[in-house]
TIMIKE-324035 format. One record per residue (C-alpha): residue in one letter; x, y, z. Coordinates in Angstrom, 1 decimal, always signed. Layout:
<nodes>
("A",(X,Y,Z))
...
</nodes>
This chain:
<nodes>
("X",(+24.9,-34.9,+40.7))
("X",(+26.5,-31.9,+40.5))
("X",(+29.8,-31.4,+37.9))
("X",(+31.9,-30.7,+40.3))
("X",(+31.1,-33.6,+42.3))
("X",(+32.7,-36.0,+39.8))
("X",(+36.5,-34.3,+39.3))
("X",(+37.5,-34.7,+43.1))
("X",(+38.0,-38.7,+43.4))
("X",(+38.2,-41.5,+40.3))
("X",(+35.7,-43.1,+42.5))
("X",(+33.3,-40.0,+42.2))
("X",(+34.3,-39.9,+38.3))
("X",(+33.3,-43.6,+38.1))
("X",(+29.7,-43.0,+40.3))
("X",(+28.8,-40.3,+38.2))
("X",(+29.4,-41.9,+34.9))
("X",(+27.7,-45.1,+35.6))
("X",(+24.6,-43.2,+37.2))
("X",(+24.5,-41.0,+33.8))
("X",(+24.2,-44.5,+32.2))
("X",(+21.3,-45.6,+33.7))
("X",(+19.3,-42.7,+32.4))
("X",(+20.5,-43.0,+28.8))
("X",(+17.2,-43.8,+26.8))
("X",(+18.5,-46.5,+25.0))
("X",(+18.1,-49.5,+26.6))
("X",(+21.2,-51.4,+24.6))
("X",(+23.1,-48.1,+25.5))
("X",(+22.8,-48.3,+28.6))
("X",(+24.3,-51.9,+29.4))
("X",(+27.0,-51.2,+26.4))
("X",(+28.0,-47.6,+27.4))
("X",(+28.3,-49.2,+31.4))
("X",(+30.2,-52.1,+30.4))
("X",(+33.1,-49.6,+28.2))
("X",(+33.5,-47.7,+31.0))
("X",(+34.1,-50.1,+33.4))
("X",(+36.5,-51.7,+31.1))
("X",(+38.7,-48.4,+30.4))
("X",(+38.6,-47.5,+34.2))
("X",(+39.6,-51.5,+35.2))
("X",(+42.2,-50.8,+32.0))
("X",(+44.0,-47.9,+33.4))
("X",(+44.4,-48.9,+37.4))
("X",(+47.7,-50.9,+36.3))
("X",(+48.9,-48.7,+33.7))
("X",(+49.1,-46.0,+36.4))
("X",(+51.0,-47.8,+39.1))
("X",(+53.1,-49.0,+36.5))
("X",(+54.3,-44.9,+35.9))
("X",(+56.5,-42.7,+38.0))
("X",(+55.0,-40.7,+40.5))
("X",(+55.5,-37.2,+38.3))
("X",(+54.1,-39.7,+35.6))
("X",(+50.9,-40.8,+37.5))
("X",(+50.1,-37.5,+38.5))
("X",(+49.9,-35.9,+35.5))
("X",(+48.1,-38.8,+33.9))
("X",(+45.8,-39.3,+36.7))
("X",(+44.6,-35.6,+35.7))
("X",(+44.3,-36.1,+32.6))
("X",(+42.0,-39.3,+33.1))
("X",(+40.0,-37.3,+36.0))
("X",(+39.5,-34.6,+32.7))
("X",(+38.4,-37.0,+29.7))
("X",(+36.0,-38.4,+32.9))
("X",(+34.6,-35.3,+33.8))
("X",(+34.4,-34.5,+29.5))
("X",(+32.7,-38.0,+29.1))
("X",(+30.5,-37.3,+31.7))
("X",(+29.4,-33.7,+30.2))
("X",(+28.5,-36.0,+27.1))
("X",(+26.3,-38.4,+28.9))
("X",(+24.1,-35.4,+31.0))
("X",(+23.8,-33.6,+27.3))
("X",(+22.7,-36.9,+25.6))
("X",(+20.2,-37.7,+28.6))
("X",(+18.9,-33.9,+28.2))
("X",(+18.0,-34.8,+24.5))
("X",(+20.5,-33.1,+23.0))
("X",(+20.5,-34.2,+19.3))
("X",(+24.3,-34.5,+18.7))
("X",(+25.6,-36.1,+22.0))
("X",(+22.5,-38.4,+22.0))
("X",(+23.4,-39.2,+18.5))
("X",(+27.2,-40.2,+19.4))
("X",(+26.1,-42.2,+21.8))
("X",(+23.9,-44.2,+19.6))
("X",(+26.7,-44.3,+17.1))
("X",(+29.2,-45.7,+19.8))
("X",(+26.5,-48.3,+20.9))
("X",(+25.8,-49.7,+17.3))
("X",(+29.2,-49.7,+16.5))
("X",(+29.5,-46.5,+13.7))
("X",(+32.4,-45.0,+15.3))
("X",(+34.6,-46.1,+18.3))
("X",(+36.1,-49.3,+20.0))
("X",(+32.7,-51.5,+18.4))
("X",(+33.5,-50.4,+15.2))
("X",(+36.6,-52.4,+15.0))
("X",(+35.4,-55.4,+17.0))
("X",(+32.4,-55.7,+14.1))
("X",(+34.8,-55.2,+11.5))
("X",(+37.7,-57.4,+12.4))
("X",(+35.8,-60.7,+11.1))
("X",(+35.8,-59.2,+7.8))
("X",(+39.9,-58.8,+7.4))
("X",(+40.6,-62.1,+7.5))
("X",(+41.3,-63.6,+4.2))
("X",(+39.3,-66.9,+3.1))
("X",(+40.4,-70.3,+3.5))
("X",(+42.7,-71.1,+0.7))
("X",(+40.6,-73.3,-1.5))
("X",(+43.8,-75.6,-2.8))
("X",(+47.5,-75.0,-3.1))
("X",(+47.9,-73.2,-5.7))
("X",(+46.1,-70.8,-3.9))
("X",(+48.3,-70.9,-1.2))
("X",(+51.2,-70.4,-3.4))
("X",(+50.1,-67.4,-5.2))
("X",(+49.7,-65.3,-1.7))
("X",(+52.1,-62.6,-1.2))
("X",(+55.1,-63.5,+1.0))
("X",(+55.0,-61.1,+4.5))
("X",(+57.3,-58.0,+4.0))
("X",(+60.4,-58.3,+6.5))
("X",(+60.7,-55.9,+9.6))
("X",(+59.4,-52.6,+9.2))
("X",(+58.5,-53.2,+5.6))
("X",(+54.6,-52.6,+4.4))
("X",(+54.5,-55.6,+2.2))
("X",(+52.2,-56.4,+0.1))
("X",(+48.4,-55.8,+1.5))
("X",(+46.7,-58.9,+2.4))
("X",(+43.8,-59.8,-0.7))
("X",(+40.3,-58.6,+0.4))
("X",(+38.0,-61.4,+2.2))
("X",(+34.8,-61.8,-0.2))
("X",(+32.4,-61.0,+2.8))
("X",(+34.5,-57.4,+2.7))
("X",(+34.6,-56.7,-1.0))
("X",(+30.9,-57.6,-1.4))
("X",(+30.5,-55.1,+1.6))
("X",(+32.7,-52.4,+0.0))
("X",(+30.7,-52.7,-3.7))
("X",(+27.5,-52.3,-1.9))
("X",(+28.2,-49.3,+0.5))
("X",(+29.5,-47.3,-2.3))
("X",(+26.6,-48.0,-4.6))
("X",(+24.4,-47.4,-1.7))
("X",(+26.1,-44.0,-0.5))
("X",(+24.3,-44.0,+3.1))
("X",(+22.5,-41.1,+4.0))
("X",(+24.7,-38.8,+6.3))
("X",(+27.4,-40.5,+5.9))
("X",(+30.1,-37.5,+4.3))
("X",(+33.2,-39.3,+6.0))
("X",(+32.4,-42.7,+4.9))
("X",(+31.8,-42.0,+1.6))
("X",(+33.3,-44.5,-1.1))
("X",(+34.7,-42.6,-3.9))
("X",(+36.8,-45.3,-5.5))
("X",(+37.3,-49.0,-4.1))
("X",(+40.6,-49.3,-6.3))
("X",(+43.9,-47.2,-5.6))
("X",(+44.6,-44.5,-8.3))
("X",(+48.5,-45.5,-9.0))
("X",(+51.0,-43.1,-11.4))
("X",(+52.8,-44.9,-14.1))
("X",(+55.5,-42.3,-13.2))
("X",(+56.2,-39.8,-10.8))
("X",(+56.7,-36.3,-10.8))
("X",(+60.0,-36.1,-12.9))
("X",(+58.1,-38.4,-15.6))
("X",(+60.5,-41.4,-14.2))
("X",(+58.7,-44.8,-13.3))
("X",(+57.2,-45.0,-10.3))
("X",(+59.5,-46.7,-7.5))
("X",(+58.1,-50.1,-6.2))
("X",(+58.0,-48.6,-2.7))
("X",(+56.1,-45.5,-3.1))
("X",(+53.8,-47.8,-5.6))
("X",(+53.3,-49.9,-1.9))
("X",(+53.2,-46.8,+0.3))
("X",(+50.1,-45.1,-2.3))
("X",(+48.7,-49.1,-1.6))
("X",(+48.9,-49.0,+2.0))
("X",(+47.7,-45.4,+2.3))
("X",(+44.3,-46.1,+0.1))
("X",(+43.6,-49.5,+1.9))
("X",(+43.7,-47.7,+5.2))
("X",(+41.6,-44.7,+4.5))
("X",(+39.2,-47.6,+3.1))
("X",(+38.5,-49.5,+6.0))
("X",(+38.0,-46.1,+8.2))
("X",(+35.2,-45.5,+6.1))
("X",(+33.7,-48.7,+5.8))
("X",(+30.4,-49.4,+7.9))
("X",(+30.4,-52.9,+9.3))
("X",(+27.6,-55.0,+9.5))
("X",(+25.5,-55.3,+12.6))
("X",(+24.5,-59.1,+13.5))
("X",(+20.9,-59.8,+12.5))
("X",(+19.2,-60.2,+15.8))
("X",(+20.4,-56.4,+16.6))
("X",(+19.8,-55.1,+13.1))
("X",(+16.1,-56.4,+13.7))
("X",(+15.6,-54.9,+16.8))
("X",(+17.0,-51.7,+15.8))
("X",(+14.8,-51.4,+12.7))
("X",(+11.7,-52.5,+14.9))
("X",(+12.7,-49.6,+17.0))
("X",(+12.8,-47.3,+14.1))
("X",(+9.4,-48.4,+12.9))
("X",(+8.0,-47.9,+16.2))
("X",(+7.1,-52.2,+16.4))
("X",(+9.2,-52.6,+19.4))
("X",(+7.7,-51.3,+22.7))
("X",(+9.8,-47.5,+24.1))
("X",(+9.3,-47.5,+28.0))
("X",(+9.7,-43.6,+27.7))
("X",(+12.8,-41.8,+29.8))
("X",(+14.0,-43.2,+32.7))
("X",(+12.4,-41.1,+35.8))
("X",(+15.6,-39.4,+37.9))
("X",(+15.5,-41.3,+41.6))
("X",(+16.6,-38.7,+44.3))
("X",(+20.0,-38.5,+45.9))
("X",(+20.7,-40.0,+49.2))
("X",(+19.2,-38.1,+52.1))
("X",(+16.0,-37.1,+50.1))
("X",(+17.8,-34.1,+48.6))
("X",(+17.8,-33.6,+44.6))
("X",(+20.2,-31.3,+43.4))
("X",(+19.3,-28.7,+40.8))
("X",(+21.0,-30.3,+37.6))
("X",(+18.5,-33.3,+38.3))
("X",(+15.2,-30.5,+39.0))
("X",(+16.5,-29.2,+35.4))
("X",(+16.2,-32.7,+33.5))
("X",(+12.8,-33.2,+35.5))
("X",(+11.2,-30.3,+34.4))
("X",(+12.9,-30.4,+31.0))
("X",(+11.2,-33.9,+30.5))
("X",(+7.5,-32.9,+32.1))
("X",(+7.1,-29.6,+30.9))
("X",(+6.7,-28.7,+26.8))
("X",(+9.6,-26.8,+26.7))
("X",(+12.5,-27.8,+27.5))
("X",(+15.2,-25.4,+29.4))
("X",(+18.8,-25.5,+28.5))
("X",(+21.3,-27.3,+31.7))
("X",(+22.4,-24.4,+33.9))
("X",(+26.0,-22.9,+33.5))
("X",(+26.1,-24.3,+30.0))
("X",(+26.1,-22.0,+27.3))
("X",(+24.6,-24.8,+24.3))
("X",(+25.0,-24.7,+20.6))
("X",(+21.8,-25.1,+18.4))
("X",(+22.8,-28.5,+17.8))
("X",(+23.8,-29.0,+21.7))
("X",(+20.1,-27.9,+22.8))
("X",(+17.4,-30.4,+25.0))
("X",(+14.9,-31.9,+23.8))
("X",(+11.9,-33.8,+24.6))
("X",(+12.6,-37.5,+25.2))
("X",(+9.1,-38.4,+22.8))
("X",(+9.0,-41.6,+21.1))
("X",(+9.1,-39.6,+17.9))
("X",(+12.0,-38.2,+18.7))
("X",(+13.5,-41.5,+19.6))
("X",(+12.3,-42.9,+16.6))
("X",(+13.9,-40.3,+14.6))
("X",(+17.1,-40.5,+16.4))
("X",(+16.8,-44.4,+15.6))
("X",(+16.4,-44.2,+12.1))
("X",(+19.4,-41.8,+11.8))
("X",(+21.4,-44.9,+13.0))
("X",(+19.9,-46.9,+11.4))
("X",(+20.5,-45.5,+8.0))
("X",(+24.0,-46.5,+8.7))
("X",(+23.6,-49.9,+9.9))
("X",(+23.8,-53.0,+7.4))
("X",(+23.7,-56.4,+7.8))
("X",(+25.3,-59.4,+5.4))
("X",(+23.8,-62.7,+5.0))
("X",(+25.2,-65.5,+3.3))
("X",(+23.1,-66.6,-0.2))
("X",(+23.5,-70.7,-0.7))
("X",(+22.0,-70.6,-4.0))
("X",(+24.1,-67.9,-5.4))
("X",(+27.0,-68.3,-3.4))
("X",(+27.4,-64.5,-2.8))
("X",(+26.9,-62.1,+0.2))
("X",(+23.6,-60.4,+0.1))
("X",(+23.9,-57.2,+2.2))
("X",(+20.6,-55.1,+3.4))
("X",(+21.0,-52.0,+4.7))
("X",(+18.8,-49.5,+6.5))
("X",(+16.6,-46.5,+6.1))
("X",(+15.8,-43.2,+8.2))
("X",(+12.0,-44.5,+8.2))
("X",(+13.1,-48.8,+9.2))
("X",(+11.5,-49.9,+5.6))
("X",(+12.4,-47.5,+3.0))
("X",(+8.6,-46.7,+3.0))
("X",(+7.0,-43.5,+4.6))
("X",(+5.5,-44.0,+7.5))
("X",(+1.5,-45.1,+6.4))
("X",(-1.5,-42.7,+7.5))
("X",(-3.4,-45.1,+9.4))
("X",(-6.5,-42.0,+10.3))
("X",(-8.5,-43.7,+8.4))
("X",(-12.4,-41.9,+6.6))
("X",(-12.7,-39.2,+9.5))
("X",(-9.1,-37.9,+8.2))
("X",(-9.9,-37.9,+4.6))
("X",(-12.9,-35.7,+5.3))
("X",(-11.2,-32.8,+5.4))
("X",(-10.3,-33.5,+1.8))
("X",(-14.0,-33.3,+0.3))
("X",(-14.4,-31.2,-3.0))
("X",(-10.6,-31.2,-3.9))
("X",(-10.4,-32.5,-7.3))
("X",(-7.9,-35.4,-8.5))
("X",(-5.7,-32.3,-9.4))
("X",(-5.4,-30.9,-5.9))
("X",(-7.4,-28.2,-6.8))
("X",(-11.3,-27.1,-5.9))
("X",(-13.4,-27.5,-9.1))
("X",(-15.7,-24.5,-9.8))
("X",(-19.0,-25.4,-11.1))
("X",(-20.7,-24.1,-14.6))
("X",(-23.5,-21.9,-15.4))
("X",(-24.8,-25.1,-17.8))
("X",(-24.8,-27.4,-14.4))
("X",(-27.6,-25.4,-13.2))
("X",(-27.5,-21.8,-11.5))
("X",(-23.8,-21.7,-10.8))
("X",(-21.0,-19.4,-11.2))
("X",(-19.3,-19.1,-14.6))
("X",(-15.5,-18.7,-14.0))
("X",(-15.6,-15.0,-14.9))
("X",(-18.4,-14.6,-12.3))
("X",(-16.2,-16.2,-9.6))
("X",(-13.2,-14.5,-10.9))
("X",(-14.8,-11.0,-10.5))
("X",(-16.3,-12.5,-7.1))
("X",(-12.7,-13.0,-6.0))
("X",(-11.4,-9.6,-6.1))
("X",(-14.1,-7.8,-5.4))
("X",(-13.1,-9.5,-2.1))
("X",(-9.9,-8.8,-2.3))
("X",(-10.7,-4.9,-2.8))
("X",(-10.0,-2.7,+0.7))
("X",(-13.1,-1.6,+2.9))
("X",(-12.6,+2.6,+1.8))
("X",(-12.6,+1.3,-1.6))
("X",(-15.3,+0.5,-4.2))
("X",(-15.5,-2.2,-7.1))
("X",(-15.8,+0.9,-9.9))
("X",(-12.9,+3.3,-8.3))
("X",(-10.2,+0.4,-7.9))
("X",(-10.9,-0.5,-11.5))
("X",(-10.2,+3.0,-12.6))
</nodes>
């Protein structure tokens, strides 16, 4: 399908999308990424015929753009292409985007009041267009907050945890006290910034699968194969992908010029696997500890157990390694162990060697 097939018609927009998301090569992509944009496009029919007609025009162009954008990102990320395929993975497991908030919204509610005196010493709700005071953190939350900034995920810059508390002045800058409501504004500000960088737990069935993924446990069909347009014709975007996938190098989509981070790749089940562990680096997951009463939170690794991968070659790989002493080095053998060289010997073996052809031994030494 062709780009400028899908930026005539919504309808177009919409075939094009959905048919990019069949090819993605993550199967839980796939259904997730379908489902979203069925939702946005069922979202925005009554929004539109609820605008004026200068209105709806101009917002109908701009939906027909972030389509036509969003559909540039789904060809990339089914080419291989490191960064799109890795947005797409984040949007599916919930790192960034509309999933992010729907795993984190169990964790801002406050616990049950255990008696009332609890319920007493909550803070009261700040009137109309007042901050208030910030609800107190859940348990689940805080546990989750202590562990991601002990743990400090691997590529993750912006969701770095610096501090969990809010640095607050005694006094501001005329050395006066600090007001009450820029005390609640620097509150409001630090809480907010928080919970954009905090990771939310994946449920445990998904966590699993992912790090079975990771590990190579769970079975990787391989790429989805292209099926043919209508008519028996295949447009040239789709011969692209095909030979991109079959062939051992991969050729970059036609018309695009691509970044080194934009580039195909190979759909391997290394490369999956790779791609995988990237995600799953960021991914925890929170279970709930009886005996302790505490939240016990587990999170990821780029390899699926925090372990290098284990060289299963077994003797036939290891012969290769004959002679090399505990050391890593080669061992040379002693005049006293029975006609060998002395190190001297092999030293003056060595570079004699190392001496050029229209050289001798006795002229290089002079």
């Amino acid at each position: 399908m062709s780009m400028a097939s899908v930026s005539h018609s919504p309808l177009h927009s919409l075939r094009g999308l959905l048919r990019e998301c069949s090819y993605l090569p993550d199967p839980r992509a796939r259904s997730y990424i379908a489902a979203h944009i069925l939702h946005r496009y069922r979202a925005s029919g009554p929004a539109l015929r609820a605008l004026q007609a200068s209105d709806r025009d101009r917002r109908a162009k701009e939906q027909l753009r972030l389509g036509r954008k969003a559909h540039s990102l789904l060809v990339r990320a089914n080419s291989g292409a490191p960064k799109p395929l890795l947005k797409v993975l984040h949007l599916t497991y919930g790192r960034v985007g509309k999933r992010r908030h729907q795993l984190l919204a169990p964790l801002l509610r406050p616990d049950v009041p255990a008696d009332h005196a609890t319920v007493a010493a909550l803070p009261e709700p700040g009137r109309s267009g007042d901050l208030g005071a910030w609800p107190p953190m859940s348990t689940q939350l805080a546990a989750l907050v202590r562990s991601q900034k002990q743990r400090n995920p691997l590529g993750a810059n912006k969701t770095t945890l610096r501090r969990i508390e809010p640095e607050v002045p005694e006094t501001n800058i005329w050395k006066r006290p600090l007001p009450k409501k820029r005390e609640k504004r620097i509150r409001w500000e630090f809480h907010k910034e928080l919970l954009e960088r905090i990771l939310p737990p994946l449920p445990e069935a998904e966590w699993a699968e992912l790090r079975d993924r990771t590990i190579g446990k769970a079975r990787w069909g391989g790429p989805v194969p292209r099926r043919p347009r209508a008519g028996g014709e295949v447009c040239q975007l789709c011969l692209a992908e095909l030979d991109m996938r079959h062939f051992t190098r991969p050729t970059d989509i036609p018309g695009r010029p691509t970044a080194k981070r934009d580039r195909p790749h190979n759909l391997t089940r290394r490369y999956m696997q790779r791609m995988w562990g990237m995600v799953f680096a960021l991914c925890p997951t929170m279970r709930w500890d009886g005996s302790r009463r505490t939240w016990q939170v587990e999170w990821g690794s780029l390899w699926g157990d925090g372990v290098l991968r284990e060289i299963t070659g077994g003797e036939a790989d290891l012969a290769m390694f004959d002679g090399v002493g505990e050391r890593g080095n080669i061992p040379t053998p002693t005049a006293s162990a029975g006609g060998g060289r002395t190190p001297r010997e092999a030293r003056e073996e060595l570079s004699a060697l190392e001496t050029p052809l229209h050289e001798s031994p006795r002229a290089s030494r002079i």
